[in-house]
Residue, then its C-alpha position, 0 to 999 in steps of 0.5 A: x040174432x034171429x031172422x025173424x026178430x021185430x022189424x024196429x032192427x030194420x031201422x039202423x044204418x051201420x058201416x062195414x069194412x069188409x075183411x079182405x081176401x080169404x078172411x071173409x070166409x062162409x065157414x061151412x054154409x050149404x047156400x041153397x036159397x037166397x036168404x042163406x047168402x043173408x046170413x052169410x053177410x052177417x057171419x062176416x060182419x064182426x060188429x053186425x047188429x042189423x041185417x042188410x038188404x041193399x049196399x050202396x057206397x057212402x059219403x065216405x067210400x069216395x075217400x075210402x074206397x073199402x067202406x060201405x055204408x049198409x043201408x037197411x031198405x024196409x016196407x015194399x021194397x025189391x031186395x037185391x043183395x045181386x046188386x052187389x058191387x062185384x068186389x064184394x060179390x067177387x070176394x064172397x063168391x071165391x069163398x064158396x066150394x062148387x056145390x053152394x056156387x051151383x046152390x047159390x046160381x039156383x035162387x033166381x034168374x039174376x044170380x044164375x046169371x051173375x055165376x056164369x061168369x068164368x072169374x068167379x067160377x075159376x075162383x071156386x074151382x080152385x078152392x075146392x076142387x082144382x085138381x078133378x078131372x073136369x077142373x085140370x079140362x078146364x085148365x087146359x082150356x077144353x072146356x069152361x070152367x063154368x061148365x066143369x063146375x057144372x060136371x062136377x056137380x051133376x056127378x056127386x049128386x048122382x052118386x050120393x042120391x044113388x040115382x045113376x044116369x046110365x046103365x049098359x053092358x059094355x062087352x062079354x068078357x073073360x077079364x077085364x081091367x078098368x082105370x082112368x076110365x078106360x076098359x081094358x079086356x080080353x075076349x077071343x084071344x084079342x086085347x079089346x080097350x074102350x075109352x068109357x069116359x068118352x063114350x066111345x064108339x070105336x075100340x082098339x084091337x090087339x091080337x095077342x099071339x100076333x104081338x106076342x110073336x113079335x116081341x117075345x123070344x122063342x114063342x113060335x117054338x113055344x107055340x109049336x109045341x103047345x105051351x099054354x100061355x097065361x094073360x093077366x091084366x096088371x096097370x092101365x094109364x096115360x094110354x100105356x097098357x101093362x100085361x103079364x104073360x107067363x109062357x109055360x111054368x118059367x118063362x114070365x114077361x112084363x110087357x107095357x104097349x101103347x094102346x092109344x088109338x094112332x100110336x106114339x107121336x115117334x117112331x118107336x113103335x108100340x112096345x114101350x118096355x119088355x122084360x123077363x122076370x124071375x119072380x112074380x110074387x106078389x107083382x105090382x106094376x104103377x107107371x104114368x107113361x114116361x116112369x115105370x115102378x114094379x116091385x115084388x115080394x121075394x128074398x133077395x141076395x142073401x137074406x132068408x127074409x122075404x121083403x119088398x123091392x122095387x125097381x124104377x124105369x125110364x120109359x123115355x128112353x125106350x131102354x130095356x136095360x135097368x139103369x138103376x139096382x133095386x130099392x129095397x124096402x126094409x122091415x116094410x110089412x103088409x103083404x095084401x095089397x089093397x088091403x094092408x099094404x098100397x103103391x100108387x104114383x104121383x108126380x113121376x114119384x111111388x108112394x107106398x104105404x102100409x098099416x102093418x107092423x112088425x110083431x114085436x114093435x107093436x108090442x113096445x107101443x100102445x099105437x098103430x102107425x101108418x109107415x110110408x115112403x116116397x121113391x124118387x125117379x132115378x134114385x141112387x138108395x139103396x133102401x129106401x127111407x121109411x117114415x111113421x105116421x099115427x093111425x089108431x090106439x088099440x084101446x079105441x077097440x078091435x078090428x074086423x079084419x075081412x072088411x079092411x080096405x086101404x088106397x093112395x088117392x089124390x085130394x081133388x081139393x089140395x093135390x095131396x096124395x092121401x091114405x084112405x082106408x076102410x076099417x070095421x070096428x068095434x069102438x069104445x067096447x060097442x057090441x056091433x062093429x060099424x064102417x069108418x073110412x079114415x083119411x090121413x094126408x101125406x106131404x108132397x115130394x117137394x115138401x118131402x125133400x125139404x123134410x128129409x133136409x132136416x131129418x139128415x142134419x138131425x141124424x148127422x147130431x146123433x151120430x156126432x153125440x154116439x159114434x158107436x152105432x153097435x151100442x145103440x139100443x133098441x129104444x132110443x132115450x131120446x126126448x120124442x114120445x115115439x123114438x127112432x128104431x134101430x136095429x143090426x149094425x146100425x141106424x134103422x131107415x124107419x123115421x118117427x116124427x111126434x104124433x106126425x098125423x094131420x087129420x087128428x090130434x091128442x087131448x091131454x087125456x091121450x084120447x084121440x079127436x079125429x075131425x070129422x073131415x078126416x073121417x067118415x062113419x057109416x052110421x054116425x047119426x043114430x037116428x039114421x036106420x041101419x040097412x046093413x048086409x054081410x060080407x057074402x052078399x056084399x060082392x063089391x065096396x069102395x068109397x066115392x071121396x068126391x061125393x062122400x058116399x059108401x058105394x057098394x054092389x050087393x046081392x039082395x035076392x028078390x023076395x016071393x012068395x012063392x016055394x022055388x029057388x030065390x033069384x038073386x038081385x044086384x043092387x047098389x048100396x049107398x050111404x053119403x053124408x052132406x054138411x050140417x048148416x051152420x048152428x045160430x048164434x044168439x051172442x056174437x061175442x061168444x060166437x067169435x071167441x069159438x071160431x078163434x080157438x078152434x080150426x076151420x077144418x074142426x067145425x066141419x060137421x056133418x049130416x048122414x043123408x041115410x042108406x039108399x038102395x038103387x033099383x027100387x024094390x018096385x023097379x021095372x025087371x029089364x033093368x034087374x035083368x040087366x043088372x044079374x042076367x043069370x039071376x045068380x050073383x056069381x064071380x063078381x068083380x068090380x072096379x069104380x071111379x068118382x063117376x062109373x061103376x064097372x063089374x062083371x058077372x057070371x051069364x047064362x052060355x054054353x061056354x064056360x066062365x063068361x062074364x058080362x061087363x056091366x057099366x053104371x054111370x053117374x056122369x050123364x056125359x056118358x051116353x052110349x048109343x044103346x042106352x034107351x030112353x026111360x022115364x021116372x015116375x013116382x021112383x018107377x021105370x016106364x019103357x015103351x016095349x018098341x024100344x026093349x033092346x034084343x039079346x044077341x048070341x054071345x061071342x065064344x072066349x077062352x076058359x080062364x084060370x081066374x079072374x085075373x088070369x086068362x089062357x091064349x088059345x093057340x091058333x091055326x098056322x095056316x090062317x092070315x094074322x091081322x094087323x097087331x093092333x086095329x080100330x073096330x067098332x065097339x062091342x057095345x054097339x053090336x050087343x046094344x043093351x043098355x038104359x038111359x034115366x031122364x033125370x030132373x035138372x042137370x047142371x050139365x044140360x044148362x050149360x050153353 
């Protein structure tokens, strides 16, 4: 039924029981007016046949309190669809995910008034996104949950606008390190940790021969003698900062210290582990404060093949001995993290994933797998049990490998950790290769337990059926499409579940359907114009789950006229999609019979909001100056979470290879004191000349080895050491660049 059929539909009174709990389901409605709450009252109506204004009780809800009588009021009358008993408000609110919660709060005054109200707020937290920054903030009781609704708002919106609230150089730098919004780095032979989130004025200081004599055996000997040292940044979270340092060509050390400003709450001191390491080959170091994972790529024992192990430790108990041997991750290919291979923990558990196969499996099947574990805190295996996942076919086209990306991510709306990886492609035979990340949920550790529950007790069948594991072949003759590999002296750790993917489903034609939800293509409306830049001008790539949004730093040198050399120009890319309204349905009864055979997740579609490049092309030159200070885009390196942007970027010195710290912010909470004023006007940048930032001359560091791996200057004996670890101001203050946009409305500011 359309809005505007005769007004002879507005003459019917009909009654209605409202479905209870989570049947009464906006589907996928983008509520930004208040008639889109009009047809969201008729999609919850199965036998609806008239649209209603105003809700009153009926004769009979006195004896059946779920009835409602729908009275339709026509002519004159004021509509008030708010003056809804809360119930039924309460009900259809819940529904709602925190961007229709804020659209909906926007249609006038009484709403914005009713959806200040923490019940209803909480309800769309928890639907939606219960496990963001701001919504566990507001679990906690730090802030309402109203307000993180707010917060959560302004941040995606910003980010798929690409509109920013803030830039600002926050330090000069040999290196840098930035996670959970924090910014670790190394500057003048001191370790320098800046909470950015909190817009921090202050930072702490760590002296790094002074701790290093402490805590290392024989570096005053080493630094007698003049032994270079070499610092790489490797993890930073829950306060907890993890380093290596290599002292001359053999002697390498993992050492985790508390970074946080008044230390540990015990006695324990700073140092939280230490060890020297024989191998650092393809290093990564995952923790959480309380458990530590570190693993490398080497052959062990007496193997020849190189594979991966890891090895687990207790952080609580302040134990430098293993306790545990090694977990070993057998036939675990990939070997480039971040590319084909990824670690990351959750809920004290490693998760590690990878997309690479071994060469001769790949060749038995006509798919690609995900394979993944899961490594529990004190595990007594041995080696670790490897399981499948469906990934791809290789009829659906080739793949450009040098724009591959993979991560482990949390779903801010389940607390699933999720595999989210960046594939270019050349699909169905195309000519050109177009941008798709894909995301594919993995069970938690609790529901792992339960399932490997299961695959114990199939195995234990299997071997009773063969009890000669020598005479096992290489393909399984059992019934499953994907069999068991197995190998050597017996059963392989490598698990294949039948088409064990959630986020896509085969048709009897054995294509593969992935929903929308589970997958997003760069350019997957064809109307949207393409604004595409090659792999050298792209300096950094990731993607923004929460706002959906391709985020990318590129180099777009400004364009003249004039003969001269081009000055290169940062500038960020951004192509962010939003949800399709819902399509009108003439027929109800065929309407229905589509939403009962297809799955919620199934009819999420979606609409590209297009390429958007940020600063202007006519934008004021102090903020492009700020963005490239040397007018070359050289050594770029970048880090980003669902509200900041951090890079560094070469500068014009004297000293060799400094780098200046650059932030981008989206959460418009993040406001430093040297952040400037400046007001929009028609996508233009005004600024009074009184209030341009002045240069101050940069601070001298250390050469670096690369770009993660910087060299500690030896320093003069007869100097006083300082504390190892001190609080100073931040170096942001002193260098005082940085812009603030005064933005239209922020949910943030309407806060009380």
């Amino acid at each position: 039924m359309s809005w505007r059929e005769p007004d002879r539909l507005l003459s019917r009174t009909w009654y209605m029981t409202p479905p209870r709990g989570p049947s009464l389901s906006p589907r996928v409605l983008g509520v930004e007016s208040f008639f889109l709450l009009l047809r969201l009252l008729l999609h919850t109506a199965a036998d609806a046949c008239c649209l209603s204004r105003t809700f009153v009780p009926s004769a009979a809800a006195n004896a059946r309190p779920s009835r409602f009588m729908v009275m339709v009021a026509s002519g004159n009358s004021k509509t008030s669809l708010y003056s809804l008993p809360y119930d039924l408000l309460y009900q259809i609110v819940s529904d709602l995910d925190y961007t229709d919660y804020i659209h909906l709060s926007r249609t006038n005054r009484t709403l914005y008034s009713l959806l200040q109200n923490e019940l209803l707020a909480k309800r769309s937290i928890e639907k939606s996104v219960r496990e963001a920054k701001e919504a566990q903030q507001a679990f906690a009781g730090k802030i309402s949950f109203r307000e993180a609704i707010g917060r959560i708002y302004d941040n995606k919106q910003a980010v798929a606008s690409a509109n920013p609230y803030a830039v600002a150089v926050l330090a000069y730098a040999s290196t840098f390190l930035y996670q959970d919004g924090v910014l670790s780095y190394y500057c003048a032979n001191e370790i320098r940790i800046l909470n950015v989130h909190q817009a921090a004025h202050t930072e702490q200081v760590l002296d790094v021969r002074n701790v290093f004599r402490r805590i290392i055996p024989a570096f005053r000997e080493d630094e007698a003698q003049n032994v270079s040292v070499q610092l790489s940044f490797l993890y930073y979270s829950a306060g907890v900062l993890a380093i290596l340092a290599e002292i001359g060509d053999t002697n390498a050390w993992l050492i985790l210290l508390d970074v946080t400003p008044h230390g540990p709450a015990c006695n324990r001191g700073r140092l939280k582990f230490l060890r020297q390491l024989e191998c650092t080959r393809r290093l990564f170091v995952r923790h959480n404060g309380s458990h530590l994972f570190y693993g490398v790529y080497s052959t062990v024992g007496l193997s020849s093949d190189p594979q991966w192990s890891v090895q687990w430790v207790d952080l609580a108990r302040n134990n430098d001995e293993l306790a545990t041997e090694p977990i070993l991750l057998d036939r675990f290919a990939g070997t480039d993290i971040g590319q084909n291979v990824c670690f990351e923990i959750f809920d004290n558990h490693l998760y590690a994933v990878t997309s690479a196969l071994d060469s001769d499996e790949e060749q038995l099947h006509r798919e690609s797998f995900y394979e993944w574990t899961c490594i529990s805190p004190a595990s007594r295996v041995r080696r670790a049990k490897i399981r499948r996942i469906f990934r791809r076919l290789h009829t659906e086209g080739p793949i450009n490998d040098t724009w591959s990306e993979m991560s482990l991510r949390l779903d801010e709306a389940t607390g699933r950790p999720m595999i989210t990886e960046c594939r270019r492609e050349w699909l169905q035979g195309r000519t050109d290769n177009v941008r798709t990340y894909y995301t594919e949920p993995l069970m938690r550790p609790s529901e792992l337990s339960t399932a490997m529950a299961e695959d114990d007790s199939a195995t234990n069948t299997r071997e009773a059926e063969q009890p000669t594991p020598r005479d096992t072949p290489l393909i399984s003759a059992a019934s499953s499409r994907y069999p068991l590999i197995t190998g050597g002296a017996g059963p392989s750790n490598i698990t294949v579940a039948e088409f064990a993917s959630a986020a896509c489903r085969k048709t009897p034609d054995g294509d593969v359907v992935r929903p929308d939800k589970y997958k997003h293509t760069e350019y997957a409306d064809s109307s949207v114009p393409k604004r595409d830049f090659i792999l050298a001008r792209t300096k950094y790539r990731a993607y923004n789950p929460s706002a959906a949004a391709f985020v990318d730093l590129i180099n777009d040198p400004e364009p003249s006229t004039s003969v001269g050399v081009v000055q290169d120009r940062l500038r960020l890319r951004i192509c962010s999609r939003k949800r399709k309204q819902p399509k009108e349905v003439e027929d109800p009864q065929s309407k229905r019979q589509k939403q009962s055979e297809t799955s919620e997740s199934e009819e999420q579609q979606y609409v590209s909001n297009g390429v958007k490049l940020w600063p202007a092309d006519d934008a004021d030159q102090d903020v492009l100056d700020l963005l490239c200070p040397a007018k070359r885009a050289s050594n770029v390196h970048g880090a980003a979470d669902e509200r900041t942007l951090v890079y560094s970027v070469d500068i014009d010195t004297d000293e060799p290879h400094q780098q200046a710290i650059i932030l981008v912010g989206f959460d418009p909470r993040i406001r430093l004191p040297c952040m400037r004023s400046r007001k929009r006007k028609l996508g233009d940048l005004l600024i009074d000349t009184k209030d341009r930032p002045m240069d101050i001359d940069l601070p001298r560091l250390e050469d670096i080895i690369d770009s993660s791996k910087v060299s500690v200057e030896g320093s003069q004996h007869n100097l006083p050491r300082p504390r190892s670890v001190r609080t100073e101001d931040a170096m942001h203050l002193s260098i005082n660049r940085g812009y603030w946009f005064d933005r239209g409305q922020s949910c943030t500011n309407n806060i009380a």
